[in-house]
C-alpha positions in Angstrom: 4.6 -90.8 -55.2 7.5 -91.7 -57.7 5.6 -90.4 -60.7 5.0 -86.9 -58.4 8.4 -86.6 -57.4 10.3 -87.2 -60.9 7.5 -84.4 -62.0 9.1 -81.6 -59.3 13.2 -82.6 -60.1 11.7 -82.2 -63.8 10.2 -79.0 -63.4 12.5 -77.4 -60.8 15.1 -78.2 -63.1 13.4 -76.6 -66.4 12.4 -73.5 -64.3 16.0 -73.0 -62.9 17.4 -73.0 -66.4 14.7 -70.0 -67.5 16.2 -66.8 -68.2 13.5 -64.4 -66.9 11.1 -64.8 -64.1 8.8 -63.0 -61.7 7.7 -63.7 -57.9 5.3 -61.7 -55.9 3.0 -64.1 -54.8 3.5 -63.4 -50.8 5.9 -60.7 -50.8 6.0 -57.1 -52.5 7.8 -54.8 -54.4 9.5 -51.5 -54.6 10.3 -49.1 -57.5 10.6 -46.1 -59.0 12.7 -43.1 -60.9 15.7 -40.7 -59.5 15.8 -38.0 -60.7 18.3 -34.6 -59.8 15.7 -31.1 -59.1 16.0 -30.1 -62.7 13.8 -33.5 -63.4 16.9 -35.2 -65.6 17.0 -39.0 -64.9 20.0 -40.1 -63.1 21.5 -43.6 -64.1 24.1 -45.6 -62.0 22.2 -44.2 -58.1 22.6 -47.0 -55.4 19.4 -47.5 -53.9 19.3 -49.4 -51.0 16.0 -50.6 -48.9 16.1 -51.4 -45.4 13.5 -53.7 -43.2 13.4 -51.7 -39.9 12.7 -54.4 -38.4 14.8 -57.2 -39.4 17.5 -55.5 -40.8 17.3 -57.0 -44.2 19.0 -54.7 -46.6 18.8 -55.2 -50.8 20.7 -52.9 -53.0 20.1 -51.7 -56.9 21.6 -49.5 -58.9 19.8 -47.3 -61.3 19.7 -47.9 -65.7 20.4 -45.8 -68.0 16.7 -44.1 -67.6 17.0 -43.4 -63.9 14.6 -46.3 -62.9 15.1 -49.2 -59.8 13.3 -52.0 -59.2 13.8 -53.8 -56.3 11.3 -57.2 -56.1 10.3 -59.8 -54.0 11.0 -58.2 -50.7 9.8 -59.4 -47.4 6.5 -57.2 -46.4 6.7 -54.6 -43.3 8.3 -51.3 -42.9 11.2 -50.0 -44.8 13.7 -47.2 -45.6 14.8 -46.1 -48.6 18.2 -44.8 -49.6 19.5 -43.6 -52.5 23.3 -42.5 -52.8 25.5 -41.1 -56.2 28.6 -38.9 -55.8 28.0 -35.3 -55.9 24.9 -35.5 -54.6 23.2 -35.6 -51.6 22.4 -39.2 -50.2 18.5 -39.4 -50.0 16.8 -41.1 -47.3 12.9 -41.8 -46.5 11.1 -43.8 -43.7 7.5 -44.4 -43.6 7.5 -46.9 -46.2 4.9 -49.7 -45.8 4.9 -52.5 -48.3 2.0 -54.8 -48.3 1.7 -58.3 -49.5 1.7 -58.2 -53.3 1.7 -54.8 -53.6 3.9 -52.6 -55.9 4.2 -48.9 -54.8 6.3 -46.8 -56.9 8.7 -44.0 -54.6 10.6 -41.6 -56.9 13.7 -39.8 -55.4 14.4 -36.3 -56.1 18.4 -36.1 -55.5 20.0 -32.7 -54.5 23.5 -31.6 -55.9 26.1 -31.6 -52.7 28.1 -33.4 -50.7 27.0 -37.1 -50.2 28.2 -37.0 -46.7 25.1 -34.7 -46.3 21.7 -36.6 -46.0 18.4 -35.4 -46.7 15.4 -37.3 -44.7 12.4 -37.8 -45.6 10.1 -39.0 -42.5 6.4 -39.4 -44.0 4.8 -41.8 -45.1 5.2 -42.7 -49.1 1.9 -42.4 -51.1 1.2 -46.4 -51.5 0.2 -46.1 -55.3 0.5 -49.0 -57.8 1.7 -48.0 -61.2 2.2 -51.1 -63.3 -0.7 -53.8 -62.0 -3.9 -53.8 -64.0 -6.0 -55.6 -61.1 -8.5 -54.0 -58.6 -7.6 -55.2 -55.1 -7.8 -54.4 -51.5 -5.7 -55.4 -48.7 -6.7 -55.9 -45.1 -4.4 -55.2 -42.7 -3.3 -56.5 -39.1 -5.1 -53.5 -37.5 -8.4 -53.9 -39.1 -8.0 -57.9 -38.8 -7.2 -57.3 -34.7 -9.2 -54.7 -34.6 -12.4 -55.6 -36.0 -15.3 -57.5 -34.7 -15.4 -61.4 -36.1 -18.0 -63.8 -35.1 -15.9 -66.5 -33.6 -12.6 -64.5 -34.8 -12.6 -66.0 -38.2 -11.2 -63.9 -40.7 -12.8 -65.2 -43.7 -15.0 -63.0 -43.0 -13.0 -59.9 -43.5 -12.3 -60.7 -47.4 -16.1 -59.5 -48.4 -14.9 -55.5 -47.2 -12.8 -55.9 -50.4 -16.3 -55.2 -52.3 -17.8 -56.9 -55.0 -18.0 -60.4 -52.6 -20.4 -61.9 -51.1 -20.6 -64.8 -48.9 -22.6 -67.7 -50.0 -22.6 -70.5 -47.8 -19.9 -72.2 -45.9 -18.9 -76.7 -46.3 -20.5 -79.1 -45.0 -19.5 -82.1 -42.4 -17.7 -83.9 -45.0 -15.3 -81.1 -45.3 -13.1 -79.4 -42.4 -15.2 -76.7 -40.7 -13.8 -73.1 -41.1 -14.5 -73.2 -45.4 -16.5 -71.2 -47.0 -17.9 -70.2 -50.4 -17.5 -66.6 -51.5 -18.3 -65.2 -54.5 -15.8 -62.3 -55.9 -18.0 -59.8 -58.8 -19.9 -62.8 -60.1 -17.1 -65.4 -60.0 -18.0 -69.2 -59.3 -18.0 -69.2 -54.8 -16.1 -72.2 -55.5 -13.3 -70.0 -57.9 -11.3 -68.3 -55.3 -7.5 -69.1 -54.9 -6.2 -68.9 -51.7 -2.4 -68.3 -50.9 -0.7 -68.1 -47.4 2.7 -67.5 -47.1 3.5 -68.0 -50.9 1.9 -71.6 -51.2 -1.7 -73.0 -51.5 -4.0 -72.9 -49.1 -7.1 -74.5 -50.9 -8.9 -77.9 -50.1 -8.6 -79.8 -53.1 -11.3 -81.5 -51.8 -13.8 -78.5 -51.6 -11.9 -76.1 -53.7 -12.4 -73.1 -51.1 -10.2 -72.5 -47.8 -8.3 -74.4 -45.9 -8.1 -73.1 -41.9 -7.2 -70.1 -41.8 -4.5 -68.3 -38.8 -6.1 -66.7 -36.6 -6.0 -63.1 -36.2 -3.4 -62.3 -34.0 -1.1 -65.0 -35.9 -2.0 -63.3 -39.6 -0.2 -60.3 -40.9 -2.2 -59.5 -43.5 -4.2 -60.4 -46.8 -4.6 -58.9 -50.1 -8.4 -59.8 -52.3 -7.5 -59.0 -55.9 -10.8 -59.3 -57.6 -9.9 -58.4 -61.1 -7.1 -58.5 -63.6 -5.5 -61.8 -62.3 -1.4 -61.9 -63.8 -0.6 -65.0 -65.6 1.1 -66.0 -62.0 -2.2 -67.0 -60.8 -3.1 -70.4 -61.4 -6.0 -72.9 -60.5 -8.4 -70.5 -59.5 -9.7 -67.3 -61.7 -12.4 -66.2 -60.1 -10.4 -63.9 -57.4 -7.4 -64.3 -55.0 -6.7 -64.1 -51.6 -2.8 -63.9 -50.7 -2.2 -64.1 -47.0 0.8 -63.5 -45.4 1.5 -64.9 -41.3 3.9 -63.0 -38.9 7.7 -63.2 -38.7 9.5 -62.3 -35.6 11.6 -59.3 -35.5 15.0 -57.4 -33.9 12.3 -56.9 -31.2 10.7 -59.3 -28.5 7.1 -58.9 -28.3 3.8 -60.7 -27.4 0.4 -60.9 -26.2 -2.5 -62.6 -24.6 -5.7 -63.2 -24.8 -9.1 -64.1 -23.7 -13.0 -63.9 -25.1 -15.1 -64.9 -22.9 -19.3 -65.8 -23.0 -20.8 -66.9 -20.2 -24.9 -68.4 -19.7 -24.8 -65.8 -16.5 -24.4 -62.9 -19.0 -27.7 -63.9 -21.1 -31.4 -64.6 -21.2 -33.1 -68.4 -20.8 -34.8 -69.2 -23.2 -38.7 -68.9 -23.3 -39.0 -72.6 -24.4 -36.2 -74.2 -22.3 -37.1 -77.2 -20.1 -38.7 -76.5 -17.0 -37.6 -78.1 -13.8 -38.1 -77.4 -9.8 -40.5 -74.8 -11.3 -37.7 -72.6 -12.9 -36.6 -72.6 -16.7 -33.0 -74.3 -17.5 -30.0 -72.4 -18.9 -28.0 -73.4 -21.2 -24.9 -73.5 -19.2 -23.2 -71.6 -21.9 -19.7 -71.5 -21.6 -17.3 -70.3 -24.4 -14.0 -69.2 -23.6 -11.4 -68.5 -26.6 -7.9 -67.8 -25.2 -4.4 -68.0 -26.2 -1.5 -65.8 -27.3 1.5 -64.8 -29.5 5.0 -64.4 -29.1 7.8 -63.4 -31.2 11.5 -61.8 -32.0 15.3 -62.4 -32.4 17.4 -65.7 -31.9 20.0 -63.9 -33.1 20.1 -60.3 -34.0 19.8 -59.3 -37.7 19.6 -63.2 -38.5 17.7 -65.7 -37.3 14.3 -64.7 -35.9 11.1 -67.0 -34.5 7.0 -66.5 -33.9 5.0 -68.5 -32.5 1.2 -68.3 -31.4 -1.7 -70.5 -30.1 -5.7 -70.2 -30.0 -7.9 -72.7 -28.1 -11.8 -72.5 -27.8 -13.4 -74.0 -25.2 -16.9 -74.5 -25.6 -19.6 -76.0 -23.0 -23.0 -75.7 -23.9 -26.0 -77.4 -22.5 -29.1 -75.9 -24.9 -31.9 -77.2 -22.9 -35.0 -75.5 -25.2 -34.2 -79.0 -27.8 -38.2 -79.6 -29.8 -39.4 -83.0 -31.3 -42.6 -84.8 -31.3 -43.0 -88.4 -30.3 -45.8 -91.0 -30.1 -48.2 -90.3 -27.1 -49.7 -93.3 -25.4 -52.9 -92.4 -27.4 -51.0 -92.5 -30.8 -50.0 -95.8 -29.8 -53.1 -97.1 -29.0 -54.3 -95.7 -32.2 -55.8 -92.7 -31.4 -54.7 -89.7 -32.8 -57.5 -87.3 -32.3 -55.7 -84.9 -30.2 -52.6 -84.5 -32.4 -54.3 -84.1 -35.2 -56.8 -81.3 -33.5 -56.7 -77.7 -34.6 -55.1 -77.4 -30.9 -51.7 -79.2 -31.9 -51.5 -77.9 -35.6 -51.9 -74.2 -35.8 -55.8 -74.0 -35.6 -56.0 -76.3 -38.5 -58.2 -79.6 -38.4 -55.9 -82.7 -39.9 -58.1 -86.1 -41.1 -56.3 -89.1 -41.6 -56.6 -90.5 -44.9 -55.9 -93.9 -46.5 -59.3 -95.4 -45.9 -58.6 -94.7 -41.7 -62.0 -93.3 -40.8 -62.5 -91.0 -37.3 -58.4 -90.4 -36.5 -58.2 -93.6 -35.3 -56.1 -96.5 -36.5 -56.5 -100.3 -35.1 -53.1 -100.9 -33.5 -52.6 -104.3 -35.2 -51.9 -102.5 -38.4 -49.0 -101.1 -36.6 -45.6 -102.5 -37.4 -43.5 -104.5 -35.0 -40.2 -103.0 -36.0 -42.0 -98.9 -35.7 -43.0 -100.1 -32.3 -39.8 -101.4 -31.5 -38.5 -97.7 -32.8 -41.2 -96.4 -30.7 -40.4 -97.9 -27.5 -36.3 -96.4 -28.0 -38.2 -92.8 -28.1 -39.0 -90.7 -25.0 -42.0 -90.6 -23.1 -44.6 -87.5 -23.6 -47.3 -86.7 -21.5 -47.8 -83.3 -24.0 -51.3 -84.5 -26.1 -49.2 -83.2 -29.1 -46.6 -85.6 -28.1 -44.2 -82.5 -28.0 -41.3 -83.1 -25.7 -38.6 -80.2 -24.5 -35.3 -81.6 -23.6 -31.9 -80.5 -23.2 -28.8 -82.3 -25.2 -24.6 -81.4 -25.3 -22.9 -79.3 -27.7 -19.3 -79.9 -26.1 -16.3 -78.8 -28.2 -13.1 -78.2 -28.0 -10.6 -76.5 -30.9 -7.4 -75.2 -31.1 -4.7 -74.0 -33.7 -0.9 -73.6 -33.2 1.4 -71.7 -35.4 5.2 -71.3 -35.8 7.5 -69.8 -37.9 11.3 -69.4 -38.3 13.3 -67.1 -40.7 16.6 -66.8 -41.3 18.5 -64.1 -43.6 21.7 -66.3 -44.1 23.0 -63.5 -46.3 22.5 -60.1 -47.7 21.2 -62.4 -50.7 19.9 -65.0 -49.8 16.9 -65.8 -46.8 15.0 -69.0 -46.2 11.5 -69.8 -43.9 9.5 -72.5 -42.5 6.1 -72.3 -41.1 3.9 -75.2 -39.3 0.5 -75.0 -38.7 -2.1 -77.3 -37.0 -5.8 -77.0 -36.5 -8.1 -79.5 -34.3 -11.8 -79.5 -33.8 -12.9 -82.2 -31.3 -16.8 -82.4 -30.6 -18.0 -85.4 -28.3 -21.6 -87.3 -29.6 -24.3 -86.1 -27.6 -25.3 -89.6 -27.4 -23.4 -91.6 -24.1 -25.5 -94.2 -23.7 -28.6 -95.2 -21.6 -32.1 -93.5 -22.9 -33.2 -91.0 -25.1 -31.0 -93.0 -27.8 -32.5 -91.3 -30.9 -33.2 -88.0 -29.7 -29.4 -87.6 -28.4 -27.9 -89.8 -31.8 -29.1 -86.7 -33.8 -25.7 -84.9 -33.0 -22.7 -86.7 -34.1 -19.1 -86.0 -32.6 -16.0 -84.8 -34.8 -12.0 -85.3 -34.4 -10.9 -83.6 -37.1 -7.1 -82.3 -37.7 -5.7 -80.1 -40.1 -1.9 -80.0 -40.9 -0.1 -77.0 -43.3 3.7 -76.8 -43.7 5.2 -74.3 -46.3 9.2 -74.1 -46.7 10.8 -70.9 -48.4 13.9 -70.4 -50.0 14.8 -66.6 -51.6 17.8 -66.0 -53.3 19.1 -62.2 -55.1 21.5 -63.3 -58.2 22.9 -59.8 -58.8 21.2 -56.8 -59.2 18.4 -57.4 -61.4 17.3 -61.8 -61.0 15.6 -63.2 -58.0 14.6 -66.6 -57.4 12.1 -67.4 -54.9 11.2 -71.3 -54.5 7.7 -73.0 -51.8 7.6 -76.5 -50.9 4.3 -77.4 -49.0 2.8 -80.1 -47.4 -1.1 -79.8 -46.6 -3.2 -82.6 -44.7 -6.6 -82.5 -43.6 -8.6 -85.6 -41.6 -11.7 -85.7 -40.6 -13.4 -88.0 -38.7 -17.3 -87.8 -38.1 -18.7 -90.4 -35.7 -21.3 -91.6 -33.2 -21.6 -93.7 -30.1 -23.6 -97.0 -31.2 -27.2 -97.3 -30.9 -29.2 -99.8 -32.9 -29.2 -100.8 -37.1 -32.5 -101.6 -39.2 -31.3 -105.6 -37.9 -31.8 -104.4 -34.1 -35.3 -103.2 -35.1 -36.5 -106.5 -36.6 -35.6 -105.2 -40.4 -34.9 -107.5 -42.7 -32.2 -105.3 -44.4 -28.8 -105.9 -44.0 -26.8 -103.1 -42.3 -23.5 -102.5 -44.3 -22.7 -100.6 -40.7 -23.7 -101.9 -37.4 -25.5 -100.0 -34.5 -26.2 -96.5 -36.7 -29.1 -95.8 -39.1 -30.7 -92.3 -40.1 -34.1 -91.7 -39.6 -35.8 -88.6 -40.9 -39.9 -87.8 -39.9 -40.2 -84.4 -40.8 -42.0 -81.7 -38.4 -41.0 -84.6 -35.7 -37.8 -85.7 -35.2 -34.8 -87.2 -36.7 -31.6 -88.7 -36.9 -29.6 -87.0 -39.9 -27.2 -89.1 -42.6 -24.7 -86.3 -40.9 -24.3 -87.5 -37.6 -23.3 -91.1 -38.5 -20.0 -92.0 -39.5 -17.4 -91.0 -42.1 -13.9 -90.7 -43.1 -11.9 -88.0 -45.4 -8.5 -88.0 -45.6 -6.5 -85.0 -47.9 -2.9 -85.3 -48.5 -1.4 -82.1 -50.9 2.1 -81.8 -52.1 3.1 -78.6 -54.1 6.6 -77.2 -55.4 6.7 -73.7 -57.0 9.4 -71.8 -58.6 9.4 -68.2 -59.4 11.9 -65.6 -61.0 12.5 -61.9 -61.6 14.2 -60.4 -64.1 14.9 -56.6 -64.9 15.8 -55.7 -68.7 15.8 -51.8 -69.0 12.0 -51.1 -69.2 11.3 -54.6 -68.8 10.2 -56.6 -65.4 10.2 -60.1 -67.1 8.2 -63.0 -65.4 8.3 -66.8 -65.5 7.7 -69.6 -62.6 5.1 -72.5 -62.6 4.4 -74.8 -60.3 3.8 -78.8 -59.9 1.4 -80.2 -57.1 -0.1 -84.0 -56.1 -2.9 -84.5 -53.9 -4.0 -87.9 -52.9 -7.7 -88.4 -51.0 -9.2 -90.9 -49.1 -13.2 -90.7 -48.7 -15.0 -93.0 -46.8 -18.9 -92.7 -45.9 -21.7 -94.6 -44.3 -24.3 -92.4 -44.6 -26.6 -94.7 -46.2 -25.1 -97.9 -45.1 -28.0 -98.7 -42.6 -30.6 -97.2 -44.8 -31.9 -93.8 -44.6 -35.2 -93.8 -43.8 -38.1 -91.2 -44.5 -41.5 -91.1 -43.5 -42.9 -88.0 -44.9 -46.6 -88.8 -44.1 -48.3 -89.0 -48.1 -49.7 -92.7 -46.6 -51.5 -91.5 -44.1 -51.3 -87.4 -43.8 -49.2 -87.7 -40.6 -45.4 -88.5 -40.7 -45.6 -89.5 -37.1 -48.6 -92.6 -38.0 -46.7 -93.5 -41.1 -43.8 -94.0 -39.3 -45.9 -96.6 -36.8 -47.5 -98.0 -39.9 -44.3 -98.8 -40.9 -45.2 -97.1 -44.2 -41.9 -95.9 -45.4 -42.1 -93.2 -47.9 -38.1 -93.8 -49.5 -35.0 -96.0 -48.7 -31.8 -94.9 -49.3 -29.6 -97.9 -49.0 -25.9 -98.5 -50.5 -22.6 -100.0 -49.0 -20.1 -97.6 -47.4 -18.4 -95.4 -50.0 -14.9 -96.1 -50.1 -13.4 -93.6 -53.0 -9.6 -93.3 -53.6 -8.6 -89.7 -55.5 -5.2 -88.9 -57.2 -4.9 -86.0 -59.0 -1.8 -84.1 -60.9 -1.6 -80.1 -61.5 1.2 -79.0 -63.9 1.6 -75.4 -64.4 3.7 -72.7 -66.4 3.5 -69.3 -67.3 5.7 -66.0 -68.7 4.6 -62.6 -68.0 6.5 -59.3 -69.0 5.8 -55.9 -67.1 6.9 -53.6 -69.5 7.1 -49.5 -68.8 6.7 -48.5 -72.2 6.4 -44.4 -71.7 6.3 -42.7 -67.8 2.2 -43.1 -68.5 2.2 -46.0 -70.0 2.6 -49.7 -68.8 1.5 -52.9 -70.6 1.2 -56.2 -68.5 1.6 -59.0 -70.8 1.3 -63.1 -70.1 0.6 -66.5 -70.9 -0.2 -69.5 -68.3 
C-alpha cells in the first residue's frame, strides 16, 4: 500500500506540472465558430453556457479565428450565449450535451444594439466534428423506457451495433458481468467507465454492477477509433454517467411485480392431493429515486434504491435414483427401451442378463445410496420441488457541489448485495437439495471528483476511486468422502461434489468459496486550447489487491460417467469411479500495478479538416 501510494503523489505531481491536457472521459464538450451575417469570423465574443438545471455557468472568449471551445462540462441541458459590443447578444436553448460527446454550435451574430437579444429555441443539431470514433449513446429515456429482463442495462449496450453478447461470469465472479463482444473485439476487451472512473472487475476483466435504470443517466458505446485517453481496454468503451440532483426536487417509485397466480404449472411439476404444484413464484422488484437542491445553485444531492425480492418454489426438479430393484441388482427395467427412449441398454463388463450380484456393490456407494431419495418410478425418476430464495438490492448516492464559477467537486457511493439461502436446511433429500449452493455477495464503488477551470482555455479534472467486490459461495453441511467410508482425506469437511450424468448431481459450484477484490485508482486529466489546437495529456495510476479462495475440489469431485458398466447410475453403486479430482483448497494472493500516460492533440487544421493525434 506504501509502494501504491508513493506511485499516485508521484504521478499526480508529474501530471499537475504538464502544460497541456484533455478530459472528457464522463463529461462533454461544446464548441464552435461566430461569425457576423456576412460569414467574417469574429474574435474576442464572450460565450457563455449555462446548465438549466444547476445553474453552472462557464465563459470563453473567442481567438483570433472566431472559434470557442468550452470542455469538460457537466452533461444535461444548456444555453448558449454569445455577447460582443455592437452586436446583438445571441442566445440558444435546446442544447443537449451527452456524455463524451462533442457537438459543434456556430453563432451567426447580428449588427445592433447588445441590449437586444436574439433567441434561438430549438434544438442544436448534435453533430460531432473533431472525433474519429463510431459511437452511440443510450439515453435515460430509452434506458427507462425500454424493456430489460430483470432491468439490467447491460443489455442495452448491444443496440449500439456491431456487439454481441457472448456469455455472462460465472459463480466465482459477482453476478450481473457479462462478456460482450464490440465488431470482433475480445468479449473480455471492453472498458467500462462510470462517472469518470473504472468500473471493470479486475478479476474478470468485464463489468462491475451496474446502476440501475432509474439511478443511470446515460451511456455512450464507442466501438471504434478509441483516443489515446482510453487505456486498459481496446476492444470498445462504455462511459456511463449516474444522475445528479438539480435546482428542482423530483422523484419516483416503483414496483415490477411476477406472481405464480399470473402463470401456467408446469406439465411436469410434482403432483400432490391429485393436483399439480406451483411454483409459488414470487418476484417483486421495487424501490425509488429521489433528488434536487440543498442549496440553490450549489450544493445538490440524488439518491436511489432497488431491492428484488424473489421467492420461488420450482417444484417440476428431475433426477434419477437407485430403485429398490437397482439395489438388489436388478436393473432390467431401467435399462428397458421403456425408461430410455425406446432404446434396449445391456450392461457390459462381463455382467450378463442386466443383473449385477449386490456383493459387488460398494459399501461407501451404498452408504451414498441410502442419503438419496426413495423412488417408486421403475426408472428410478423422482419429481421434487427445491428453494430458489433470494434477495438483492443496490443503493446509490451522490453529492455535487459547484463551490465556484470554476471550480465543482462530486462524490458517489454505490453498494450492491445478492443474498441466496442453500436449498439444503437440513433433514433428508441431503444431495438432491446440496445441488444449489447459497451466495452473500457484496459489491462496494466509490468515485470522488474534483473539476477545476484555470482561465479560459486549461481545465483540470482529477477521480479517486475505491472498488470492492466479495463474494461468498457456500452450503449448509452434509457429508465428505470420510462420512461415506472413503479413505481420502477431505481438505474440507461435510461438502463433496458428485456428478452422474443423465442422473443427478452435486456441482463443484455449490460448495464453498471465497473472492475478495480490492481496486484503488487515481486519474488526472487536462485541457488545453492553443489557437487551432485542443491539446491533451492525463494518465492514470491504479492497485488492485485479490484474495481467492476455493474448495471446489477439496473433498474430491467425483464422476461416474458409466464407461464400466454402460450405466452411470450402476457404476456409481459399483463404486467404479470414472475420474477424481482432488487438491487442497486454493488459497491465491493477487497484486497487480497499472501505470498509465498519454498526450493527444485535437488539431482543426482547415474548417474541413481535423487531425486527432496521440500516444498512450
Amino acid at each position: 500500500m506504501k509502494r501504491f501510494l508513493t506511485l499516485i503523489v508521484g504521478a499526480l505531481a508529474f501530471l499537475l506540472t504538464a502544460t497541456s491536457a484533455s478530459a472528457q472521459l464522463s463529461t462533454a464538450q461544446l464548441s464552435g465558430r461566430v461569425t457576423d451575417e456576412s460569414g467574417a469570423v469574429l474574435p474576442g465574443v464572450t460565450v457563455t453556457a449555462t446548465q438549466t438545471d444547476t445553474g453552472l455557468t462557464r465563459s470563453v472568449t473567442t481567438d483570433a479565428s472566431g472559434t470557442y471551445v468550452l470542455p469538460n462540462l457537466p452533461t444535461g441541458p444548456y444555453r448558449l450565449e454569445a455577447m460582443l459590443q455592437g452586436f446583438r447578444t445571441y442566445s440558444q436553448t435546446g442544447i443537449v450535451l451527452q456524455v463524451a460527446a462533442s457537438p459543434a454550435v456556430n453563432v451567426v451574430l447580428a449588427i445592433g444594439n447588445v441590449a437586444e437579444n436574439v433567441s434561438v429555441e430549438a434544438a442544436a443539431p448534435i453533430v460531432d466534428v473533431q472525433s474519429a470514433g463510431i459511437s452511440d449513446v443510450i439515453d435515460n429515456e430509452r434506458i427507462v423506457e425500454l424493456p430489460l429482463q430483470g432491468r439490467q442495462v447491460t443489455d442495452l449496450i448491444v443496440l449500439a451495433g456491431a456487439a454481441v453478447q457472448t456469455g455472462v461470469v460465472g459463480t466465482r465472479n459477482f453476478p450481473g458481468g457479462v462478456t460482450i463482444s464490440v465488431a470482433g473485439g475480445l468479449p473480455i476487451g471492453v472498458g467500462y467507465l462510470l462517472d469518470g472512473a473504472t468500473h471493470n472487475s479486475p478479476q474478470s476483466n468485464v463489468n462491475l454492477p451496474m446502476p440501475f435504470p432509474d439511478a443511470l443517466q446515460e451511456f455512450r458505446v464507442q466501438t471504434s477509433g478509441l483516443s489515446a485517453q482510453n487505456g486498459m481496454h481496446a476492444a470498445a468503451s462504455v462511459n456511463a454517467v449516474t444522475k445528479s440532483g438539480t435546482n428542482n426536487l423530483h422523484g419516483i417509485g416503483f414496483e415490477f411485480l411476477r406472481d405464480h397466480r399470473l402463470n401456467a404449472t408446469s406439465p411436469f411439476a410434482v403432483i400432490k392431493d391429485g393436483k399439480r404444484q406451483d411454483d409459488g413464484l414470487r418476484r417483486n422488484q421495487f424501490g425509488g429515486t429521489i433528488g434536487g437542491p440543498i442549496m440553490r445553485d450549489k450544493l445538490f444531492f440524488f439518491g436511489g434504491y432497488q431491492g428484488t425480492r424473489l421467492r420461488f418454489r420450482p417444484a417440476d426438479q428431475i433426477a434419477f435414483v437407485p430403485t429398490a430393484a437397482m439395489k438388489a441388482g436388478d436393473f432390467t427395467a431401467f435399462a428397458s427401451p421403456a425408461c430410455n427412449n425406446g432404446r434396449q441398454i445391456n450392461l457390459g463388463g462381463g455382467f450378463v442378463g442386466n443383473r449385477i450380484d449386490p456383493a459387488l456393490f460398494s459399501p461407501a456407494a451404498m452408504n451414498l445410496a441410502r442419503r438419496l431419495p426413495t423412488a417408486t418410478d421403475p426408472c428410478g425418476q423422482i419429481t421434487y420441488s427445491t428453494s430458489a430464495d433470494s434477495n438483492e438490492g443496490q443503493g446509490i448516492g451522490r453529492i455535487d457541489y459547484q463551490m465556484t464559477q470554476n471550480h465543482t467537486v462530486f462524490g458517489r457511493y454505490m453498494a450492491t448485495f445478492i443474498k441466496k439461502p442453500p436449498a439444503y436446511e437440513g433433514g433428508s433429500d441431503i444431495v438432491i437439495k446440496a445441488a444449489d449452493g447459497g451466495l452473500n455477495n457484496l459489491a462496494h464503488a466509490l468515485t470522488l471528483g474534483d473539476t477545476m477551470v484555470f482561465g479560459p482555455s486549461m481545465v483540470n479534472a482529477i477521480r479517486v476511486a475505491y472498488n470492492r467486490t466479495t463474494v461468498d459461495r457456500y452450503n449448509t453441511p452434509y457429508f465428505d468422502p470420510s462420512d461415506l467410508g472413503i479413505k481420502l482425506y477431505p481438505y474440507v469437511r461435510q461438502q463433496m461434489a458428485i456428478q452422474v450424468p443423465g442422473a443427478w448431481e452435486i456441482p463443484a459450484g455449490s460448495t464453498a468459496a471465497f473472492f475478495r477484490n480490492n481496486f484503488y485508482q487515481a486519474a488526472d486529466d487536462l485541457t488545453l486550447v492553443r489557437g487551432s489546437h485542443q491539446f491533451g495529456f492525463g494518465g492514470n495510476v491504479a492497485y488492485w489487491n485479490g484474495h481467492y479462495n476455493s474448495s471446489s475440489r477439496a473433498a474430491g469431485i467425483w464422476i461416474f460417467d458409466g464407461s464400466a458398466s454402460g450405466l452411470a447410475l450402476a457404476d456409481m453403486l459399483l463404486g467404479r469411479v470414472t475420474s477424481v479430482e482432488h487438491g487442497a483448497p486454493q488459497d491465491v494472493p493477487v497484486h497487480s500495478y497499472y501505470l498509465g500516460f498519454y498526450g493527444q492533440d485535437t488539431w482543426r487544421a482547415t474548417d474541413r479538416v481535423t487531425f486527432n493525434l496521440g500516444l498512450r
